[in-house]
PyMOL Python script that loads the backbone (N, CA, C, O; Angstrom):
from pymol import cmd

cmd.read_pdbstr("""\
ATOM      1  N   UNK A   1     247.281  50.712 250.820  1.00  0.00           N
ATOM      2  CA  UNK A   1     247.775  51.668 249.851  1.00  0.00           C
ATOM      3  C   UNK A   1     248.044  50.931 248.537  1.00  0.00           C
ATOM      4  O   UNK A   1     248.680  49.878 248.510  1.00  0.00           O
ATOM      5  N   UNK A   2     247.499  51.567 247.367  1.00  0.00           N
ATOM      6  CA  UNK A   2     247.836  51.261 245.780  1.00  0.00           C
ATOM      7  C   UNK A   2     248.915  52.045 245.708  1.00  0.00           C
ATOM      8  O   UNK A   2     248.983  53.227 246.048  1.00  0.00           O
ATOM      9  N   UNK A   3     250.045  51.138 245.107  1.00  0.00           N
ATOM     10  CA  UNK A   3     251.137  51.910 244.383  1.00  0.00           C
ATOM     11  C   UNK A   3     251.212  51.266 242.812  1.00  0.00           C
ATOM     12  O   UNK A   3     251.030  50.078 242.544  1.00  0.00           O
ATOM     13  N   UNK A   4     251.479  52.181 241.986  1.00  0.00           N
ATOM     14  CA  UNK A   4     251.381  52.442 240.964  1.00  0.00           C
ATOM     15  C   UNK A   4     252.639  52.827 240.393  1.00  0.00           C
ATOM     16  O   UNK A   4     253.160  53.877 240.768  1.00  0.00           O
ATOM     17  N   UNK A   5     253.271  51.991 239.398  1.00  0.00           N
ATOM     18  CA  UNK A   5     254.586  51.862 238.991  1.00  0.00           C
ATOM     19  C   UNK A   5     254.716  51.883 237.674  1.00  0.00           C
ATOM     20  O   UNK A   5     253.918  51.551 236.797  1.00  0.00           O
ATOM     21  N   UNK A   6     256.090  52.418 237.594  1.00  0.00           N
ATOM     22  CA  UNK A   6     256.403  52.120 236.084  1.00  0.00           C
ATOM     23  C   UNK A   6     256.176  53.645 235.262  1.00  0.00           C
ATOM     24  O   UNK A   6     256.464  54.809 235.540  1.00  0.00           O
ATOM     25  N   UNK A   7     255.437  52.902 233.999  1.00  0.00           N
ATOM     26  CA  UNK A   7     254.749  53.915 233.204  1.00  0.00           C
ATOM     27  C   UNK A   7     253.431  54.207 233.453  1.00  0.00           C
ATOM     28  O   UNK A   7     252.793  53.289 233.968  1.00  0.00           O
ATOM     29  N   UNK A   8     252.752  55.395 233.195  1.00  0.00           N
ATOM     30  CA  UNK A   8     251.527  56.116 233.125  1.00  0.00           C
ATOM     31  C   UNK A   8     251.698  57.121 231.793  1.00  0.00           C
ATOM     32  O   UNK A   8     252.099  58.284 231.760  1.00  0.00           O
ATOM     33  N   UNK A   9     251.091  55.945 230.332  1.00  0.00           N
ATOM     34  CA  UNK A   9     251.307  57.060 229.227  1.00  0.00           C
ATOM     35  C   UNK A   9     250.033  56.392 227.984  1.00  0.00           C
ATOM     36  O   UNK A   9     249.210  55.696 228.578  1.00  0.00           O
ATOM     37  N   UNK A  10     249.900  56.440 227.239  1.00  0.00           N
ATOM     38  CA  UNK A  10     248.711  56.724 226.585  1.00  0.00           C
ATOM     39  C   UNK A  10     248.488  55.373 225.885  1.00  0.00           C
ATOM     40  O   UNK A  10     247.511  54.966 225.255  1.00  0.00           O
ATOM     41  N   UNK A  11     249.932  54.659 226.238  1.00  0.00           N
ATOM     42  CA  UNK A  11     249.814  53.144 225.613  1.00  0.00           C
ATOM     43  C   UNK A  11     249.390  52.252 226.320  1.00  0.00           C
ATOM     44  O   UNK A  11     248.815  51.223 225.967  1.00  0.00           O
ATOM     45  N   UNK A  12     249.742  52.721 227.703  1.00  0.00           N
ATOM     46  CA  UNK A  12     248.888  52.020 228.970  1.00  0.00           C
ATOM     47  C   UNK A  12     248.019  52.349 229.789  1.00  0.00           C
ATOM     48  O   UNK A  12     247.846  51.691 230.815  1.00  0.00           O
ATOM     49  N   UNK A  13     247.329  53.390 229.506  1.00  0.00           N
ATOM     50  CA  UNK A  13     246.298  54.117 230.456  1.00  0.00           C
ATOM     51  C   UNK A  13     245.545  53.113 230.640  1.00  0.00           C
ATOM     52  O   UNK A  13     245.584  52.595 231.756  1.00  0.00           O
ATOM     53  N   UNK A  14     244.835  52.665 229.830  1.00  0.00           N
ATOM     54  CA  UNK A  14     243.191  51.766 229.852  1.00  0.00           C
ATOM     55  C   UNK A  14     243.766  51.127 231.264  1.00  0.00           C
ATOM     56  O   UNK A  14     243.320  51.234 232.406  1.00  0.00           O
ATOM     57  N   UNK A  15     245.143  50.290 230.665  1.00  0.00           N
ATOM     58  CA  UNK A  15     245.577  49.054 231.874  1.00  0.00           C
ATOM     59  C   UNK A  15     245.719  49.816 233.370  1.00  0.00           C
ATOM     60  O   UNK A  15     245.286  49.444 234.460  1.00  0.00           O
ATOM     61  N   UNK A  16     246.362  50.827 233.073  1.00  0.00           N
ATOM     62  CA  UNK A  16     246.084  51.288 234.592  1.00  0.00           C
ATOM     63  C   UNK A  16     245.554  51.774 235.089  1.00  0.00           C
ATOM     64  O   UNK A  16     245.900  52.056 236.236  1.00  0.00           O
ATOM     65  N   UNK A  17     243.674  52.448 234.279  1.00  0.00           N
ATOM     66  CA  UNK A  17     242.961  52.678 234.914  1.00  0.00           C
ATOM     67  C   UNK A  17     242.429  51.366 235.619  1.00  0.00           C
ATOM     68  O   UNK A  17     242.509  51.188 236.835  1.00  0.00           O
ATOM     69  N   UNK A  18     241.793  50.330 234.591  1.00  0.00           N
ATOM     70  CA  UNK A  18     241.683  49.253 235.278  1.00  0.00           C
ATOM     71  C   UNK A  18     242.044  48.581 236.397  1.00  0.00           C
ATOM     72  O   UNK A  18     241.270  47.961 237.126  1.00  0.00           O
ATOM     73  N   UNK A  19     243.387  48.715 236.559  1.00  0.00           N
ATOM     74  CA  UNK A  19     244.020  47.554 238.145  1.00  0.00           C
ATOM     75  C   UNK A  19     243.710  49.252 238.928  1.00  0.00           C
ATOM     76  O   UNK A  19     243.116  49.120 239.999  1.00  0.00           O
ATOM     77  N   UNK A  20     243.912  50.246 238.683  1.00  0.00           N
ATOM     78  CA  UNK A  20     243.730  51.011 240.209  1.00  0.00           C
ATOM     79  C   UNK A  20     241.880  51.151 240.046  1.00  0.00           C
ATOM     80  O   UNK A  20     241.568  51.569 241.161  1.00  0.00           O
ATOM     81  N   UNK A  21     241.083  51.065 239.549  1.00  0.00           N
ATOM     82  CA  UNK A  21     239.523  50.392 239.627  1.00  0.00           C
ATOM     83  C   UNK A  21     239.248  49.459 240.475  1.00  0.00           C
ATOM     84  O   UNK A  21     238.331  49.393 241.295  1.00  0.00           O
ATOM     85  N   UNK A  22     240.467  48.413 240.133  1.00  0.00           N
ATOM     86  CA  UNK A  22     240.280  47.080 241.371  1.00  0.00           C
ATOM     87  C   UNK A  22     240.772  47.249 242.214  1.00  0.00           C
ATOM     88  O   UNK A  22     240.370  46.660 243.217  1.00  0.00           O
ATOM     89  N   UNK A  23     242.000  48.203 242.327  1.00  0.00           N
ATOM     90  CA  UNK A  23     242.178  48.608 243.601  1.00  0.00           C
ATOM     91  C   UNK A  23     240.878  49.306 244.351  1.00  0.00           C
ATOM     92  O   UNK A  23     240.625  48.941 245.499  1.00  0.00           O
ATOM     93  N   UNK A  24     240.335  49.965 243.931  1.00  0.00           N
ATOM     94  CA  UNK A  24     239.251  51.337 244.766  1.00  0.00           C
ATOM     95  C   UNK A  24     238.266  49.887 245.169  1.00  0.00           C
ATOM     96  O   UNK A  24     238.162  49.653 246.373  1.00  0.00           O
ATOM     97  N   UNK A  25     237.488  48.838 244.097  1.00  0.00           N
ATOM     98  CA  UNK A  25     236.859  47.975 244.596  1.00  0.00           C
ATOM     99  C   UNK A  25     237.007  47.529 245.724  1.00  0.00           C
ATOM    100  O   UNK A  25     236.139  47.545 246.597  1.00  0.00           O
ATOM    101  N   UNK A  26     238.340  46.993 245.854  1.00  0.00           N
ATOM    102  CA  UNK A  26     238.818  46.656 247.315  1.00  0.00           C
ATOM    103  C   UNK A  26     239.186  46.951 248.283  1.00  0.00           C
ATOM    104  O   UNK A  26     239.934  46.393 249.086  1.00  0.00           O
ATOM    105  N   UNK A  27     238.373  48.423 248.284  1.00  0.00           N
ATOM    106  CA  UNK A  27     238.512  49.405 249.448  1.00  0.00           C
ATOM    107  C   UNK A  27     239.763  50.521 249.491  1.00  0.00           C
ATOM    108  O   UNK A  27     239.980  51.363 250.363  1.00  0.00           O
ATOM    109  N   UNK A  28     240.462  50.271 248.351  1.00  0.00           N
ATOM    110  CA  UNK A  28     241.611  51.151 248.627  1.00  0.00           C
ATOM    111  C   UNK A  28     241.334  53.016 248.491  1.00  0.00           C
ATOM    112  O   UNK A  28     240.611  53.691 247.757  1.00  0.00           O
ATOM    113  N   UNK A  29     242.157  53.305 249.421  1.00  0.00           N
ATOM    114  CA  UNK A  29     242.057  54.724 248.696  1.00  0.00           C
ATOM    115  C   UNK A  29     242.831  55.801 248.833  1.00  0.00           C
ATOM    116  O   UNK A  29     242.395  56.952 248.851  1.00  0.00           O
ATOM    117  N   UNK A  30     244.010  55.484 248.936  1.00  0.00           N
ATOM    118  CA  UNK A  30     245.754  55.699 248.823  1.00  0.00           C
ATOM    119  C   UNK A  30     246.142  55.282 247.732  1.00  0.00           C
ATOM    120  O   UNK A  30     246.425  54.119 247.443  1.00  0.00           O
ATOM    121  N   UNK A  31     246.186  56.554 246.827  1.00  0.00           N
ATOM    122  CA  UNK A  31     247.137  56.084 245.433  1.00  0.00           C
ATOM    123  C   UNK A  31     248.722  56.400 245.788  1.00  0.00           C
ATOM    124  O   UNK A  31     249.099  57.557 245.971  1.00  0.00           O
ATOM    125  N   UNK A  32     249.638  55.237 245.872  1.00  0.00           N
ATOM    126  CA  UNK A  32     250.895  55.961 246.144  1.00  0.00           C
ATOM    127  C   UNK A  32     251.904  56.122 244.450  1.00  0.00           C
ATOM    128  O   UNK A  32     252.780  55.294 244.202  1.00  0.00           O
ATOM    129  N   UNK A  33     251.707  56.836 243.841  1.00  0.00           N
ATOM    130  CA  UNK A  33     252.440  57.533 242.869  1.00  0.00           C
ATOM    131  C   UNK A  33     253.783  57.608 242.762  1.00  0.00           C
ATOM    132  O   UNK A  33     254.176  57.481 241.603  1.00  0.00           O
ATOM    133  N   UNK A  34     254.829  57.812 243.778  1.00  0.00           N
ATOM    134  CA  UNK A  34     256.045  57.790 243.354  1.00  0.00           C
ATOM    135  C   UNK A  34     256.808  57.226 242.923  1.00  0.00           C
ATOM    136  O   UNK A  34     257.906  57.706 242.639  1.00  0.00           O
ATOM    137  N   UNK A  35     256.450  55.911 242.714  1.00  0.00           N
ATOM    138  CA  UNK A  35     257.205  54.867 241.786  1.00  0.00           C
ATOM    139  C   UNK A  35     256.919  54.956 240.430  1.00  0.00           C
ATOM    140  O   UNK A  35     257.520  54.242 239.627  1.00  0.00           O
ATOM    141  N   UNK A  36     255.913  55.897 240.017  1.00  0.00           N
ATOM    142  CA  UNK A  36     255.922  56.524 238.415  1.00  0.00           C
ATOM    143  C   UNK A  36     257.715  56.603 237.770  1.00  0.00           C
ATOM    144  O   UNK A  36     258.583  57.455 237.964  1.00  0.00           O
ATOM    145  N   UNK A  37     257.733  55.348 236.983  1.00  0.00           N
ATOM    146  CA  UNK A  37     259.017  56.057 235.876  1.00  0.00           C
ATOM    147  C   UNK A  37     258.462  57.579 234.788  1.00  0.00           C
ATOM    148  O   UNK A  37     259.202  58.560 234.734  1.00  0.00           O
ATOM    149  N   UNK A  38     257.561  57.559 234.267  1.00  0.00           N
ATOM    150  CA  UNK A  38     257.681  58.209 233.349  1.00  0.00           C
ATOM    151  C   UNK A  38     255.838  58.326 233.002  1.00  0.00           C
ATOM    152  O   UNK A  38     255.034  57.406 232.851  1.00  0.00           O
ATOM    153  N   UNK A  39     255.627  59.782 232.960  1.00  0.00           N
ATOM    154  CA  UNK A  39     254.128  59.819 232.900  1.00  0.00           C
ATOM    155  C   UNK A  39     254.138  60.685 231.539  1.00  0.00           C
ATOM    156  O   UNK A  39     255.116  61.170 230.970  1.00  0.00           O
ATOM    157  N   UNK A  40     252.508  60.754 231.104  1.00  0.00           N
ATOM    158  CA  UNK A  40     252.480  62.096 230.117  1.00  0.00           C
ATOM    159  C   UNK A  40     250.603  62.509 230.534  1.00  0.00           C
ATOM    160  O   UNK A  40     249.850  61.927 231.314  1.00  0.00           O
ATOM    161  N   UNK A  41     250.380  63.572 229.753  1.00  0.00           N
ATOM    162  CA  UNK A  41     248.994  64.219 229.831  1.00  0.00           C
ATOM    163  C   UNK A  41     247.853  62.947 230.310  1.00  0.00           C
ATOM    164  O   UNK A  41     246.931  63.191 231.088  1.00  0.00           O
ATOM    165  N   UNK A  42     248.080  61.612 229.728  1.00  0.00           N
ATOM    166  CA  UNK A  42     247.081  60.479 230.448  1.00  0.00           C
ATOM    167  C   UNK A  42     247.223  60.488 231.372  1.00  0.00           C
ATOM    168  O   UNK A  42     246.298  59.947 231.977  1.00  0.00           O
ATOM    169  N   UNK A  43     247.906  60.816 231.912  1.00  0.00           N
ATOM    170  CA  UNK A  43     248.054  60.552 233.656  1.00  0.00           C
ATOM    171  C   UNK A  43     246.678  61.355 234.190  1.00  0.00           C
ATOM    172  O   UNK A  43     246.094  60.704 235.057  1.00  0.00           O
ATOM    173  N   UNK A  44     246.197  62.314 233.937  1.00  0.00           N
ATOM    174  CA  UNK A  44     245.131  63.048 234.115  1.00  0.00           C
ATOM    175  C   UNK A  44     243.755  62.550 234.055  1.00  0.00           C
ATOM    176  O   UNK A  44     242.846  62.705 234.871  1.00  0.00           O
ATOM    177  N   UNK A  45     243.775  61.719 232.573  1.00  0.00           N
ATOM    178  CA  UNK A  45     242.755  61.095 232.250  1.00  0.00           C
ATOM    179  C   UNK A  45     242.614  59.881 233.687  1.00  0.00           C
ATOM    180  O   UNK A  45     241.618  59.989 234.402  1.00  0.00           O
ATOM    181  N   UNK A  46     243.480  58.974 233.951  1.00  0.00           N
ATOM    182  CA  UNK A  46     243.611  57.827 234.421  1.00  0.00           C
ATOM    183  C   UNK A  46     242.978  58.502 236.201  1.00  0.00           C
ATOM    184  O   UNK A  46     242.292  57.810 236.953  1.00  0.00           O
ATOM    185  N   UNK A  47     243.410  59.877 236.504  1.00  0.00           N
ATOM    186  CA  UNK A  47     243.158  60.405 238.140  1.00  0.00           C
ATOM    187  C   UNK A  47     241.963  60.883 238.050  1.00  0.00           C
ATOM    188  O   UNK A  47     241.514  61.111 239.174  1.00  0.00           O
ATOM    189  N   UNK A  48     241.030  61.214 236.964  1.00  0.00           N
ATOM    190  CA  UNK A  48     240.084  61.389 236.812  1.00  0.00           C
ATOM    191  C   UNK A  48     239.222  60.342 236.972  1.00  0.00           C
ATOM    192  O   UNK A  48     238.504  60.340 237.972  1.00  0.00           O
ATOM    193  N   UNK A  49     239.139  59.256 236.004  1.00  0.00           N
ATOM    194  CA  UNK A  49     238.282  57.975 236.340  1.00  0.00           C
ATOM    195  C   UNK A  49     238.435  57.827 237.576  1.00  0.00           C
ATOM    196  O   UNK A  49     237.479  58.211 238.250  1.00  0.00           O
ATOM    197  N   UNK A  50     239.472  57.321 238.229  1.00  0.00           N
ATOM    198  CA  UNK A  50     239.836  56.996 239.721  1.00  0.00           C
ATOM    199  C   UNK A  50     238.983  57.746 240.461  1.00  0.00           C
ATOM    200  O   UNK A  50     238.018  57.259 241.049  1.00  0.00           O
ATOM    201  N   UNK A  51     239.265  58.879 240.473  1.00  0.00           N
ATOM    202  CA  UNK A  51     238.144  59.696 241.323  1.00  0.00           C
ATOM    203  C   UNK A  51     237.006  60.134 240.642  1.00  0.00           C
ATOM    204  O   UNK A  51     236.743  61.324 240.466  1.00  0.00           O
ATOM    205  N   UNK A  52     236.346  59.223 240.265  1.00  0.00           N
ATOM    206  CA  UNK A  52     234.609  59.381 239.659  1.00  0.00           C
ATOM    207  C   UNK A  52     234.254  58.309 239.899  1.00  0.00           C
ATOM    208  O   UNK A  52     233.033  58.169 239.964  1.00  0.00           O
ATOM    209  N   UNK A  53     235.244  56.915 240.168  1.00  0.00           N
ATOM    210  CA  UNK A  53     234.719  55.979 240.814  1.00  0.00           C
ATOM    211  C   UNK A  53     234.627  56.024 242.192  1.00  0.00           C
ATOM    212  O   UNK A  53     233.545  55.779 242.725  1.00  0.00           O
ATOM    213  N   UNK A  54     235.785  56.353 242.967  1.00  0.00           N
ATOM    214  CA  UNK A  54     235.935  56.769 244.228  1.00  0.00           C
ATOM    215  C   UNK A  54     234.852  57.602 244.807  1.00  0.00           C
ATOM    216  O   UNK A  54     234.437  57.481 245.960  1.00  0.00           O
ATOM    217  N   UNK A  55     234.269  58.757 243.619  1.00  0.00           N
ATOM    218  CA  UNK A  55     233.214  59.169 244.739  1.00  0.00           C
ATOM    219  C   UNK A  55     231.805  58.204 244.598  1.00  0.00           C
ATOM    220  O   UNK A  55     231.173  58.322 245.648  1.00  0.00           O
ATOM    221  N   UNK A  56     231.254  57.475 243.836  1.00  0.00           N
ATOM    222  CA  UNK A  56     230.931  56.778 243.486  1.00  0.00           C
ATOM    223  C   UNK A  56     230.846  55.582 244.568  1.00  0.00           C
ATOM    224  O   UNK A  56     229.786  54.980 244.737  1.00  0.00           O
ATOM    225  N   UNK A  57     231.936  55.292 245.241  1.00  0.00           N
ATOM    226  CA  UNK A  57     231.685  54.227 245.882  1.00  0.00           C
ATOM    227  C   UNK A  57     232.187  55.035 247.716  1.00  0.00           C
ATOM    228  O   UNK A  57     232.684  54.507 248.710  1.00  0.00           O
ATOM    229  N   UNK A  58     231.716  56.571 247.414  1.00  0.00           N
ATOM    230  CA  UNK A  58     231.821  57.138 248.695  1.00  0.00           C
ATOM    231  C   UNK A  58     232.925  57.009 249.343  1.00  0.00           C
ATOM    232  O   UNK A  58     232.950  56.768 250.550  1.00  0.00           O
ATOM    233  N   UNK A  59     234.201  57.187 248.450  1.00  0.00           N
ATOM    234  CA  UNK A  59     235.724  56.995 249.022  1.00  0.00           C
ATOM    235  C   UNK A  59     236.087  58.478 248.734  1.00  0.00           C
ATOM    236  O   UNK A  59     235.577  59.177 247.858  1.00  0.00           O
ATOM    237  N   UNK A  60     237.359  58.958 249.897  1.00  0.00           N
ATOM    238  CA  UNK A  60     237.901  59.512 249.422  1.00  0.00           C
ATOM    239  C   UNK A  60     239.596  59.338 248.985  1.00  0.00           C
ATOM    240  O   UNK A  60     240.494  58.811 249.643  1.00  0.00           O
ATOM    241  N   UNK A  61     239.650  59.898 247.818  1.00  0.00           N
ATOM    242  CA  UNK A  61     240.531  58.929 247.115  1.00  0.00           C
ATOM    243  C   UNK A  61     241.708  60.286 247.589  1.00  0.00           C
ATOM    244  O   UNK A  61     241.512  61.501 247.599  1.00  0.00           O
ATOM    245  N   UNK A  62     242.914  59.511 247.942  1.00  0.00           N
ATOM    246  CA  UNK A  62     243.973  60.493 248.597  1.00  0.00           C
ATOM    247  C   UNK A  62     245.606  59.567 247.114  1.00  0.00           C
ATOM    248  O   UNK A  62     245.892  58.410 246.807  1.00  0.00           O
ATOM    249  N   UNK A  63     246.130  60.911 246.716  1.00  0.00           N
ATOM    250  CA  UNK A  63     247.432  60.696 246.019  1.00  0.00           C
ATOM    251  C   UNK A  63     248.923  61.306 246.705  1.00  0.00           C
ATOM    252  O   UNK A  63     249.269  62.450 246.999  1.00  0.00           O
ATOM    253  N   UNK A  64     249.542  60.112 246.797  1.00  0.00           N
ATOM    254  CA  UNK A  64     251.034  60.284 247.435  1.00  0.00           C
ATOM    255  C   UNK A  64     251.946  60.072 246.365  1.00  0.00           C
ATOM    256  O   UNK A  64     251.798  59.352 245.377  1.00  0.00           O
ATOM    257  N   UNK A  65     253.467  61.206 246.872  1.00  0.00           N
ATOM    258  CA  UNK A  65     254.341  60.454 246.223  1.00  0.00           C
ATOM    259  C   UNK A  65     254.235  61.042 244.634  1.00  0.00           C
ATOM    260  O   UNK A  65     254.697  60.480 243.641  1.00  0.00           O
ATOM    261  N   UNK A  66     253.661  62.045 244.662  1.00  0.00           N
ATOM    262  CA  UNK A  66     253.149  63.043 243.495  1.00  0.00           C
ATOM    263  C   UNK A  66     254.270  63.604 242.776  1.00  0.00           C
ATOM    264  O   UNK A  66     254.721  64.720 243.033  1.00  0.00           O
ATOM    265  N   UNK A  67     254.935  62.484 241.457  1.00  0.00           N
ATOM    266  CA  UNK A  67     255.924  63.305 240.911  1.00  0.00           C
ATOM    267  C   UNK A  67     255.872  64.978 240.349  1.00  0.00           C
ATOM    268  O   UNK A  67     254.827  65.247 239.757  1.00  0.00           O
ATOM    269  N   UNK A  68     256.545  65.738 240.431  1.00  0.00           N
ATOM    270  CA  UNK A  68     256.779  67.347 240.027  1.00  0.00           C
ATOM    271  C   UNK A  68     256.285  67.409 238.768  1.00  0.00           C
ATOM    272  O   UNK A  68     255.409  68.260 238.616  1.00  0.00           O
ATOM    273  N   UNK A  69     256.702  66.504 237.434  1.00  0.00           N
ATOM    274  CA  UNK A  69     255.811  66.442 236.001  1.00  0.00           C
ATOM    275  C   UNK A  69     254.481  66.611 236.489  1.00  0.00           C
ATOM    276  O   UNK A  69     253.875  67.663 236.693  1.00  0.00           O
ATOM    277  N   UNK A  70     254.069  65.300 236.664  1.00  0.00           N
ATOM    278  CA  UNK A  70     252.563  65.199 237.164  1.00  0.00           C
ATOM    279  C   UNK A  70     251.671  66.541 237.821  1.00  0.00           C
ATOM    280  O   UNK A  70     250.558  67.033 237.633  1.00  0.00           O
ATOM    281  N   UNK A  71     252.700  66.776 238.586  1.00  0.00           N
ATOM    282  CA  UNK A  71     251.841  68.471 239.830  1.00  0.00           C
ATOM    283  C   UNK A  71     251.809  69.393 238.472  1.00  0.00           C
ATOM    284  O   UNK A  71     250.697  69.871 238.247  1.00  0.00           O
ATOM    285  N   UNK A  72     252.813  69.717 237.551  1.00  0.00           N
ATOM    286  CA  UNK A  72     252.955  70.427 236.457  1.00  0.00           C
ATOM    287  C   UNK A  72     252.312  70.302 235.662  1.00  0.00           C
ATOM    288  O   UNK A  72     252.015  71.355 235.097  1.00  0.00           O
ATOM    289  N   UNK A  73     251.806  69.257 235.203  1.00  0.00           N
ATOM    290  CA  UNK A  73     250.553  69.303 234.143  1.00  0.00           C
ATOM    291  C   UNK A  73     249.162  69.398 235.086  1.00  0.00           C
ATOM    292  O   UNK A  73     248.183  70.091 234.809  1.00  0.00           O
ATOM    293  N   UNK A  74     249.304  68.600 236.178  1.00  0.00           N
ATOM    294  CA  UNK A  74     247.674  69.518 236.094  1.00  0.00           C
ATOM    295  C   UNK A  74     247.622  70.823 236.946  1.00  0.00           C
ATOM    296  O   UNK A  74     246.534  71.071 237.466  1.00  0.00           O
ATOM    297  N   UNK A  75     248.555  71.608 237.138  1.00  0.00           N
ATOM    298  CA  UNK A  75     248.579  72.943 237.468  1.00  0.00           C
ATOM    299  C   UNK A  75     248.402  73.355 235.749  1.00  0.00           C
ATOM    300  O   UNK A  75     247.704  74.345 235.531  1.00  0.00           O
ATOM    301  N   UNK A  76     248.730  72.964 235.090  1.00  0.00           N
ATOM    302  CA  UNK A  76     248.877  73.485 233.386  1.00  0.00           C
ATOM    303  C   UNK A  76     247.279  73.487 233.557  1.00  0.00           C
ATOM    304  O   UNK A  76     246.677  74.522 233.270  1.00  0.00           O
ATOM    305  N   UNK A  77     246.689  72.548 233.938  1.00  0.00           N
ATOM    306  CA  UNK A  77     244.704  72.165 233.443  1.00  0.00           C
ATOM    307  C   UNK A  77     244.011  73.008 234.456  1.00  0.00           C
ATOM    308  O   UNK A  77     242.831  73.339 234.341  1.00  0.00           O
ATOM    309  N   UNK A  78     244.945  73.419 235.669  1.00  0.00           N
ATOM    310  CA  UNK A  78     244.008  74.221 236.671  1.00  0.00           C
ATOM    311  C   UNK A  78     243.183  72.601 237.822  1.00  0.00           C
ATOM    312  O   UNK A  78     242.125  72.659 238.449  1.00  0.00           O
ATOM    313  N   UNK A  79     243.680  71.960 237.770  1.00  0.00           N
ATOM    314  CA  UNK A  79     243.237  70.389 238.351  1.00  0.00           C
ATOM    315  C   UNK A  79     243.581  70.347 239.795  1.00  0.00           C
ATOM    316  O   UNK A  79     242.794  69.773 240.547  1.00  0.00           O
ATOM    317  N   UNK A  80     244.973  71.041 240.411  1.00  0.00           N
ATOM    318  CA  UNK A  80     245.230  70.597 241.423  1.00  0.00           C
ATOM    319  C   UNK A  80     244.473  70.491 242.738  1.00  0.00           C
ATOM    320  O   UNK A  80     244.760  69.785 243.705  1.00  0.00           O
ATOM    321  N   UNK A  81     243.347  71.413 242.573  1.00  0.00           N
ATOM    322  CA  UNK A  81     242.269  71.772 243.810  1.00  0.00           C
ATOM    323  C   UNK A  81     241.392  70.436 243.874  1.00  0.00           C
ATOM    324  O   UNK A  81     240.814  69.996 244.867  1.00  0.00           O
ATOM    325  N   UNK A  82     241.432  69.803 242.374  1.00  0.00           N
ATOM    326  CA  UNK A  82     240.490  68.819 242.257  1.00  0.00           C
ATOM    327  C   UNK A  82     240.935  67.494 242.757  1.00  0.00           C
ATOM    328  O   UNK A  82     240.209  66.501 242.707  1.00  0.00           O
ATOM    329  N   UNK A  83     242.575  67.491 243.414  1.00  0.00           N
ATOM    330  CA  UNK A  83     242.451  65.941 243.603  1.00  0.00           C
ATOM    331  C   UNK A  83     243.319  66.136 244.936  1.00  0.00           C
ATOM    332  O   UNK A  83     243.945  67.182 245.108  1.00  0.00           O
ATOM    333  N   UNK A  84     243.336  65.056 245.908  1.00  0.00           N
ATOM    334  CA  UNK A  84     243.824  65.431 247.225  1.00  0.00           C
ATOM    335  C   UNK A  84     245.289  64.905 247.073  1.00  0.00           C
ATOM    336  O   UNK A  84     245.779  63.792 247.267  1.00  0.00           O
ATOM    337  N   UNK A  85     245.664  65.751 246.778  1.00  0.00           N
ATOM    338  CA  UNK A  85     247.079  65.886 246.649  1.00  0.00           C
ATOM    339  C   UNK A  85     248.328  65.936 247.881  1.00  0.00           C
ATOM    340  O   UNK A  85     248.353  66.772 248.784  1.00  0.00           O
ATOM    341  N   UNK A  86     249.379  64.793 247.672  1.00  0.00           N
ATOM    342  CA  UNK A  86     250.606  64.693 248.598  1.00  0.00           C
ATOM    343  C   UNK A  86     252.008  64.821 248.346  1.00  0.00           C
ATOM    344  O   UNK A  86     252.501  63.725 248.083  1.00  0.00           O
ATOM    345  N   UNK A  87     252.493  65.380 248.337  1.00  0.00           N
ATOM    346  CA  UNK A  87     254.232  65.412 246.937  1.00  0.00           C
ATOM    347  C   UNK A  87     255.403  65.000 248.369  1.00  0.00           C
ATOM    348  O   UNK A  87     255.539  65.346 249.542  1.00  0.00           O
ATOM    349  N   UNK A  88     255.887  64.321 247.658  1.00  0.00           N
ATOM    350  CA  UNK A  88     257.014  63.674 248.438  1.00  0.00           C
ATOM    351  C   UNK A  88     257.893  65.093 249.034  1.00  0.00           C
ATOM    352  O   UNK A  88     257.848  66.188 248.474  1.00  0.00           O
ATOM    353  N   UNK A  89     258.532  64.851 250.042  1.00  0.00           N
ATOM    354  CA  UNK A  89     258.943  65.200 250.968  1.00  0.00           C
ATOM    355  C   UNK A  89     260.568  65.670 250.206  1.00  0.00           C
ATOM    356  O   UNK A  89     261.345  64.753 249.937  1.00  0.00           O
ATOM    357  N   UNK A  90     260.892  66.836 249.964  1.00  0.00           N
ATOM    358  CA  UNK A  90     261.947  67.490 249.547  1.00  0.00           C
ATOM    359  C   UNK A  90     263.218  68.022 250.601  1.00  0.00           C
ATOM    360  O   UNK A  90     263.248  69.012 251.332  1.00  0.00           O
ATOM    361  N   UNK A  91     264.177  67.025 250.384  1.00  0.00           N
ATOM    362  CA  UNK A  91     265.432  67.496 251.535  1.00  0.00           C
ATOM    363  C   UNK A  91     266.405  68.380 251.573  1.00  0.00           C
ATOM    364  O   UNK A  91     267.131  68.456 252.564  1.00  0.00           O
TER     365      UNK A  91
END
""", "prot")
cmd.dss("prot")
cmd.show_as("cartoon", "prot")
cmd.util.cbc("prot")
cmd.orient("prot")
């Protein structure tokens, strides 16, 4: 599993498309998401590449840990059908 931390915002997209790229290279294909501090609309851009490489290298690329922002913007784009989606567990 790739986990993916921190920020996801337009100053760092490139960088984190890149390391989760080398993640998918190395077979991964568990994005775990909930350690997102703070995302914006790139976040979209960045799950997109991911999964155009992923199918690409015949993975299927699975996301955990799916902060509520995140589910909210791409329900805003109509996206959610498009990515295999997991949202943390609500108590």
């Amino acid at each position: 599993m790739y986990t993916v931390t921190g920020e996801l915002s337009h100053g760092n997209a490139n960088a984190v498309v890149a390391a989760g790229l080398s993640a998918l290279a190395e077979g991964q294909s568990e994005f775990d998401l909930s350690a997102l501090s703070k995302i914006d609309s790139s976040a979209v851009a960045v799950m997109i590449a991911w999964q155009r490489q992923a199918i690409q290298q015949g993975l299927k690329l699975h996301f955990t840990g799916v902060p509520a922002s995140l589910l909210s913007i791409l329900a805003l784009y109509g996206l959610n059908e498009q990515f295999q989606l997991h949202t943390p567990e609500r108590h």
